[in-house]
C-alpha positions as CSV (number, residue, x, y, z in Angstrom):
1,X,58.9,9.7,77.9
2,X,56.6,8.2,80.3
3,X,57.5,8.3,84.0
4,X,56.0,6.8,87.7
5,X,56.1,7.9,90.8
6,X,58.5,6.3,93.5
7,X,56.1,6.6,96.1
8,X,52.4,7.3,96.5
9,X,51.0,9.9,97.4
10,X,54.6,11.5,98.2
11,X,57.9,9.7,99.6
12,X,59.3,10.5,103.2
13,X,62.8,10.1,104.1
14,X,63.4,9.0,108.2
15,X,66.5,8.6,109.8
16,X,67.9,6.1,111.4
17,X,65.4,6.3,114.6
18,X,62.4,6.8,112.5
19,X,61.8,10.5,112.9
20,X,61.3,12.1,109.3
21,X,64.6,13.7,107.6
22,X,64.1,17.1,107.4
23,X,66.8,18.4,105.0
24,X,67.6,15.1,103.5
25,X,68.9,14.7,100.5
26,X,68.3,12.7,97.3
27,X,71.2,12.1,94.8
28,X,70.2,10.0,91.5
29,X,72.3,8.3,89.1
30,X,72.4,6.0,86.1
31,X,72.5,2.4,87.6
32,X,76.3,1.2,88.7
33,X,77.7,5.2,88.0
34,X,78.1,8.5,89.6
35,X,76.6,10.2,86.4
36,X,74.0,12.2,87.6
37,X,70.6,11.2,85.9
38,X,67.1,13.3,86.2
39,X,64.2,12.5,88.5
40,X,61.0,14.6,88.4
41,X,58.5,16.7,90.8
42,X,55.2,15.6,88.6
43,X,53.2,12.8,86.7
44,X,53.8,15.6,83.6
45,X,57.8,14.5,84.0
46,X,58.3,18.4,82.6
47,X,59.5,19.6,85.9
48,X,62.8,18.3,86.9
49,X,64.0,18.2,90.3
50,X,67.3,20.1,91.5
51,X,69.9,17.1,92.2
52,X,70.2,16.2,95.0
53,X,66.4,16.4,95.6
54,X,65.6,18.4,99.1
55,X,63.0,16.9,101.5
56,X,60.9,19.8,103.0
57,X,60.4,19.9,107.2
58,X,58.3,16.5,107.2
59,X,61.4,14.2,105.5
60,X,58.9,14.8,102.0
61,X,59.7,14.7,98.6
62,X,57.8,14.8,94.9
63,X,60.1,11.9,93.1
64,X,58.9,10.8,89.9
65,X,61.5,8.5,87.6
66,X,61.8,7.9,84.2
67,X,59.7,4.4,83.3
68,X,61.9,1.7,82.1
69,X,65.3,3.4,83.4
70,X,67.4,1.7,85.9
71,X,68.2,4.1,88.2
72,X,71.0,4.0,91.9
73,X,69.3,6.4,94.7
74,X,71.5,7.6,97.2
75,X,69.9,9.2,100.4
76,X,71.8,11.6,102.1
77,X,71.3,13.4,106.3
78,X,71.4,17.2,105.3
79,X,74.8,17.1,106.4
80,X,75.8,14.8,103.5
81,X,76.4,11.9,106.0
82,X,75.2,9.0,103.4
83,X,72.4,6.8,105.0
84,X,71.5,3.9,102.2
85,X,71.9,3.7,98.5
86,X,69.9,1.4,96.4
87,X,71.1,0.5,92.6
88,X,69.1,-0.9,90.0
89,X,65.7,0.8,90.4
90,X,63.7,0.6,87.7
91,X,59.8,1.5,87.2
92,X,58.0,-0.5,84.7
93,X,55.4,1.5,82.1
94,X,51.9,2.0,83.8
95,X,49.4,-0.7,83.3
96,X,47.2,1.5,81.4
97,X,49.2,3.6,78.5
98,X,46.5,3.7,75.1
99,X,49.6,3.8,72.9
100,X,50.5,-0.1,74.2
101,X,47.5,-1.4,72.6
102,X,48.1,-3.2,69.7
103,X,46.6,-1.8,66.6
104,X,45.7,0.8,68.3
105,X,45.6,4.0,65.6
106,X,48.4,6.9,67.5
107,X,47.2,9.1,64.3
108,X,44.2,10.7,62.9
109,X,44.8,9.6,59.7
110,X,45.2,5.8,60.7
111,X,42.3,5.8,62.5
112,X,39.5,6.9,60.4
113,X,41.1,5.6,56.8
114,X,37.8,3.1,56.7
115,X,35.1,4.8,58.9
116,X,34.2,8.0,57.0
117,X,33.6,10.1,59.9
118,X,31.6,12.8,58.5
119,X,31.7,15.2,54.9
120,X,35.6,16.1,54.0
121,X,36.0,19.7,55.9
122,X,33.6,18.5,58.5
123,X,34.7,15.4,59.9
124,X,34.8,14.1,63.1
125,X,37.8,12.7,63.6
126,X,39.3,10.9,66.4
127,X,42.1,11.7,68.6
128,X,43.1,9.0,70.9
129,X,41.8,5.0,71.8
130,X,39.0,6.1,73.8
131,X,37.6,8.2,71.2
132,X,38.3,5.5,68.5
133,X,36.5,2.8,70.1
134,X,33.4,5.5,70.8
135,X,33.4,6.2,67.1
136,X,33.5,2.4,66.2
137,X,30.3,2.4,68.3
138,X,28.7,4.7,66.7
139,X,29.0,4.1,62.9
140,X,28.3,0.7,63.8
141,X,25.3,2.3,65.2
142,X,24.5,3.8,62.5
143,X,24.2,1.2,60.2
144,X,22.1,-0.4,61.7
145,X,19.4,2.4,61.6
146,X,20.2,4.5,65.5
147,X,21.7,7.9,65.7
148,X,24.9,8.2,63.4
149,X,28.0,9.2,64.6
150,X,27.8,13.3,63.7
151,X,24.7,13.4,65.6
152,X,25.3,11.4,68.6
153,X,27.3,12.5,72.3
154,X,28.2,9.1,73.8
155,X,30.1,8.4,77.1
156,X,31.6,5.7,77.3
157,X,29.9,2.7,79.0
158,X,28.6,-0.9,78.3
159,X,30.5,-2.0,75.5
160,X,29.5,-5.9,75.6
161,X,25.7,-5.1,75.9
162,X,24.9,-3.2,72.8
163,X,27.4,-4.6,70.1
164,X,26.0,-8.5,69.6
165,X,29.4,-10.5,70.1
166,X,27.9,-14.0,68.9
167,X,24.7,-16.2,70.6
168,X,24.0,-16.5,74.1
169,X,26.3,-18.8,76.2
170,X,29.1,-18.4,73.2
171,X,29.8,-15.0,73.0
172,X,32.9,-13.9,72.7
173,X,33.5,-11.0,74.9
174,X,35.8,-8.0,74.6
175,X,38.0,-7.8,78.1
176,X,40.0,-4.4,77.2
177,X,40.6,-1.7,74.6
178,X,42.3,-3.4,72.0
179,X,40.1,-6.8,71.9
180,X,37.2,-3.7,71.9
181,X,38.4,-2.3,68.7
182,X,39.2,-5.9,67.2
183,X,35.9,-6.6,67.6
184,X,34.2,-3.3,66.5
185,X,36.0,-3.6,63.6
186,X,35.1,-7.2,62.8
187,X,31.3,-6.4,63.2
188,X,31.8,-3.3,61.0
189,X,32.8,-5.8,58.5
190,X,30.6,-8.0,59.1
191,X,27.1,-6.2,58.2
192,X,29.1,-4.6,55.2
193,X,29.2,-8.5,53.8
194,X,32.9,-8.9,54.3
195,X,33.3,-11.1,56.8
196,X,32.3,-14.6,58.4
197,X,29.5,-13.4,61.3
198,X,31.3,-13.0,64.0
199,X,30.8,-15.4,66.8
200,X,30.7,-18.4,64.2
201,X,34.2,-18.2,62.4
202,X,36.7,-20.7,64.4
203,X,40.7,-20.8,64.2
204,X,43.4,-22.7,65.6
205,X,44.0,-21.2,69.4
206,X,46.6,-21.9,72.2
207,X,46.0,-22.2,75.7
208,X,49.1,-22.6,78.2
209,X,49.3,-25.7,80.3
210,X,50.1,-25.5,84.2
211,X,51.9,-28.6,85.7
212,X,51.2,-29.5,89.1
213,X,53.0,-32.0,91.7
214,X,55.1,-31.3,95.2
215,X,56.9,-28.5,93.7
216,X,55.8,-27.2,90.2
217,X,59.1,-24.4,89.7
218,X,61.2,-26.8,88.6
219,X,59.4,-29.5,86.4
220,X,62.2,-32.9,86.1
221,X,61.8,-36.2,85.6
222,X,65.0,-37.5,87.3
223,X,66.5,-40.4,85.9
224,X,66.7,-42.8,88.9
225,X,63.2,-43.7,91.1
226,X,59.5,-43.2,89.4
227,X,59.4,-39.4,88.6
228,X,55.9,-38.3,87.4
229,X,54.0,-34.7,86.5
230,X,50.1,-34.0,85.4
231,X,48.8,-31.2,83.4
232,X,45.8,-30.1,83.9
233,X,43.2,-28.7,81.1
234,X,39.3,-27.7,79.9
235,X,37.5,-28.0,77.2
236,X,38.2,-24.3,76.3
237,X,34.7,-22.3,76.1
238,X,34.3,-21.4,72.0
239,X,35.6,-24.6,71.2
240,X,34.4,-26.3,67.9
241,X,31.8,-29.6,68.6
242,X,33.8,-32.5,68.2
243,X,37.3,-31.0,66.9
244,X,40.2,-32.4,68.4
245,X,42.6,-31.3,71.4
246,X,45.6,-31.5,71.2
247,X,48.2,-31.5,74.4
248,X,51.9,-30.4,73.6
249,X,54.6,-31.3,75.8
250,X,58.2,-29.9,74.7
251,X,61.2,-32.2,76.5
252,X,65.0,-31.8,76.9
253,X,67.4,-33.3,78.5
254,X,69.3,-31.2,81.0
255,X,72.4,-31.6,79.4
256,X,73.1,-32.9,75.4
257,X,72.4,-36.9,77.0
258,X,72.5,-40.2,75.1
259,X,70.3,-43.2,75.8
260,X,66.6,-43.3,76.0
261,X,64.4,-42.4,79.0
262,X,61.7,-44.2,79.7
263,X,58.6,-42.5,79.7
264,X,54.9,-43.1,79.7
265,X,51.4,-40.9,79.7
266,X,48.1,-41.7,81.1
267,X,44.7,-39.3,80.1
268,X,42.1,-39.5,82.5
269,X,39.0,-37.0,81.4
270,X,36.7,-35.8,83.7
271,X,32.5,-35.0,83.5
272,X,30.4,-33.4,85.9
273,X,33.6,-33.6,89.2
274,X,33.7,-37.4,88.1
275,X,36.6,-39.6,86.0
276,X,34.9,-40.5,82.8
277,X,36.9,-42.0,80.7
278,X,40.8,-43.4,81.5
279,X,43.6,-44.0,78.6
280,X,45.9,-46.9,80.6
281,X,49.6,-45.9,80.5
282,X,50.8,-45.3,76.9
283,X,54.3,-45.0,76.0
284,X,55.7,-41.8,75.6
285,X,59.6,-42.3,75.5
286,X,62.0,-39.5,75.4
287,X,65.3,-39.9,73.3
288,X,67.7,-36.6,72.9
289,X,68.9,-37.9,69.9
290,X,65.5,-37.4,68.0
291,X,63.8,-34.1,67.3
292,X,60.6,-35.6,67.3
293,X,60.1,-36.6,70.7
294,X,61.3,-32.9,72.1
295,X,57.9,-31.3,71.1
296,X,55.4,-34.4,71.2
297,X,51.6,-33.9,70.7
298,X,48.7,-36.0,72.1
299,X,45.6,-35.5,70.2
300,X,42.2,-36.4,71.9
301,X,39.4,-37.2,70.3
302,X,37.2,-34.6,70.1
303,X,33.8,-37.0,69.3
304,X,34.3,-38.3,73.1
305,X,34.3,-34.7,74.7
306,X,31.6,-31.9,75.3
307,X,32.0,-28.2,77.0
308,X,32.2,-28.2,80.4
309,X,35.1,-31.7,80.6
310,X,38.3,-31.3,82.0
311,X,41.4,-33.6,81.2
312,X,44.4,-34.9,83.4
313,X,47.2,-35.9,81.3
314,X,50.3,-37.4,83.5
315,X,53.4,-38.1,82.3
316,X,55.8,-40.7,84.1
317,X,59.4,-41.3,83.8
318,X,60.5,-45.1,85.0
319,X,64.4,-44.5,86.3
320,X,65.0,-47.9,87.8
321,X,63.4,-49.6,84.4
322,X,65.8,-51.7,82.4
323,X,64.7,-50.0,79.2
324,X,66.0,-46.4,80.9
325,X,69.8,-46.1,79.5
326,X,69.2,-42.0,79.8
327,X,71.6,-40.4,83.0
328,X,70.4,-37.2,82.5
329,X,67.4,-35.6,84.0
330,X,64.2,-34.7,81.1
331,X,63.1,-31.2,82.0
332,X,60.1,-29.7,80.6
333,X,60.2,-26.4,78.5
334,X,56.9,-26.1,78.0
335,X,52.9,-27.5,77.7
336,X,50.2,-26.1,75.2
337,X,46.7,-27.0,75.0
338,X,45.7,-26.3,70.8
339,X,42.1,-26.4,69.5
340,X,40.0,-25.2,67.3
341,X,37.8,-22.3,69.0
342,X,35.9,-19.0,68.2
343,X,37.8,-16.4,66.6
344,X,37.9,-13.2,67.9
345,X,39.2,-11.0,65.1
C-alpha cells in the first residue's frame, strides 16, 4: 500500500471567516457511502488516524490517504455542525516509486541471475533499483579493466558520462532508472560479444504527432466550407540516413456515414527556418466504407531529408466540392510519425 499526503507540509481546517478550526473534525469514507474508510498520520501509512480525524488548537491535521482510492471527506465544526464535503478524492501513486519501473528486478534473485556478483556465500547482492543500476556500473566497470564490483563503494552520480552510449552528436542517452538499466544491460552484452554495439543497431520507432489550427481539442473536418488541419514533425535525432518517414493519420467519421469526403494533403519540408521543398495538393479521400483509408500512411522519401528538417503535412477537407457526398464530419483519432532510428535496448 502506498499512500500521499492531502496537504503539504500539514492540512489546516478554517471556518467559515477564515480563522483556523480548532476542534474540527475530519470524517472519511469510501467515495458515494457512509462506510467509514482509513486515512493515515504518516508517509509510513502504519499509523492510522482515529475517525473522525481531530485538528489540534491551530485548525491542523496529519492526513495521509491511501494512493489510488477514491475517497468523500466530510469536515465537521467541533460541534458536528457539517461545513463541506468533498467526494471522489483520489491521490494518484508518487511520481517516483522504483517498483513502477519496468523491468525493474523487486527480488534478489531476479536481479543478479546474469551479473555474478561475487563467490556463492559471499556475494553482493542487490536490494532495490538504485543498488541494481550501481552494480550494472560496476561489473561493467570491471570488464573493462577499473575496480570490480566487490572492491569498489560508488555513490551514485553521472551515469551518461562514464558508460559510452554511442558517438558523439548520436548518443543515445539514458533519461531515468529504467532506460539506465536498459542500457547497462545492453552494453553488458555488448563487450561479452552478444549484441549489435550499441549506438549503431536501428529499429522501427513511433513518435506522436500534434495537430495545430484555431482550436486543436477537437480535430474535425466538417463537411460543408474548406476545413483544414497541419501536423507538424522532425527528422527525429537517431534516425537512419536516408530511411523513409512515414506520417499516419487514422480517420472516422463521426457517426457510421456513407458517401465520400473529399480530402487532400499538401507536404511542405522545411531546412535551416526555410520551405525547401513543397508536395502540391495530393488527394487523400476519406470513404467510411473502406478500411483502408481509416489509418492512411504517407511515406517521405528519406534520400531528400537530412537531420535537423522539419515537415508540415496539411490535410484539407473540400465540403462545398461536388465530389463531397459525405454529411458527416471526419474526425481524427490519431497521427504517428514512424522511422527507422537508434535503438535503445
Amino acid at each position: 500500500m502506498v499512500v500521499a499526503a492531502l496537504a503539504l507540509p500539514r492540512l489546516q481546517l478554517f471556518d467559515a471567516n477564515g480563522n483556523p478550526l480548532s476542534g474540527g473534525k475530519l470524517y472519511s469514507y469510501h467515495a458515494g457511502t457512509t462506510t467509514p474508510l482509513a486515512t493515515y498520520n504518516s508517509a509510513s501509512g502504519t499509523g492510522v488516524n482515529p475517525n473522525p480525524a481531530l485538528a489540534d488548537a491551530g485548525g491542523f491535521l496529519d492526513i495521509w490517504l491511501t494512493c489510488l482510492t477514491a475517497y468523500k471527506i466530510s469536515i465537521h465544526a467541533a460541534n458536528d455542525t457539517v461545513l463541506s464535503t468533498i467526494d471522489n478524492i483520489t491521490l494518484s501513486l508518487p511520481s517516483v516509486d522504483p517498483l513502477d519501473l519496468d523491468g525493474y528486478s523487486d527480488t534478489v534473485t531476479e536481479g543478479n541471475t546474469t551479473l555474478a556478483p561475487g563467490q556463492p556465500g559471499t556475494e553482493v547482492l542487490a536490494q532495490n533499483l538504485a543498488q541494481e543500476i550501481q552494480q550494472l556500473r560496476w561489473v561493467e566497470g570491471e570488464m573493462k579493466g577499473n575496480s570490480n564490483w566487490r572492491q569498489s563503494y560508488e555513490i551514485l552520480s553521472s551515469h551518461n558520462g562514464v558508460i559510452d552510449p554511442g558517438e558523439p552528436g548520436a548518443e543515445v542517452l539514458a533519461r531515468f532508472g529504467d532506460e539506465q538499466i536498459k542500457q547497462l544491460r545492453w552494453i553488458i552484452q555488448e563487450m561479452k560479444g552478444g549484441n549489435i554495439a550499441w549506438g549503431t543497431s536501428y529499429t522501427t520507432r513511433y513518435l506522436p504527432l500534434f495537430a495545430f489550427n484555431q482550436d486543436a481539442y477537437n480535430i474535425t473536418w466538417t463537411a460543408t466550407g474548406t476545413t483544414f488541419w497541419s501536423f507538424a514533425f522532425y527528422v527525429p535525432v537517431g534516425w537512419q540516413a536516408n530511411s523513409n518517414l512515414i506520417v499516419n493519420i487514422y480517420r472516422r467519421a463521426s457517426t457510421s456515414g456513407t458517401g465520400l469526403a473529399r480530402m487532400t494533403v499538401q507536404f511542405l519540408r522545411i531546412r535551416n527556418n526555410t520551405p525547401a521543398t513543397s508536395l502540391g495538393a495530393l488527394d487523400s479521400n476519406f470513404n467510411p466504407a473502406d478500411a483502408q483509408s481509416h489509418l492512411t500512411p504517407f511515406t517521405f522519401a528519406g534520400t531528400s531529408l537530412q537531420a535537423g528538417d522539419s515537415g508540415l503535412l496539411t490535410m484539407t477537407r473540400l465540403g462545398d466540392d461536388a465530389l463531397d457526398t459525405m454529411v458527416d464530419a471526419v474526425v481524427l483519432d490519431g497521427a504517428f510519425l514512424q522511422y527507422v532510428g537508434l535503438a535503445s535496448a
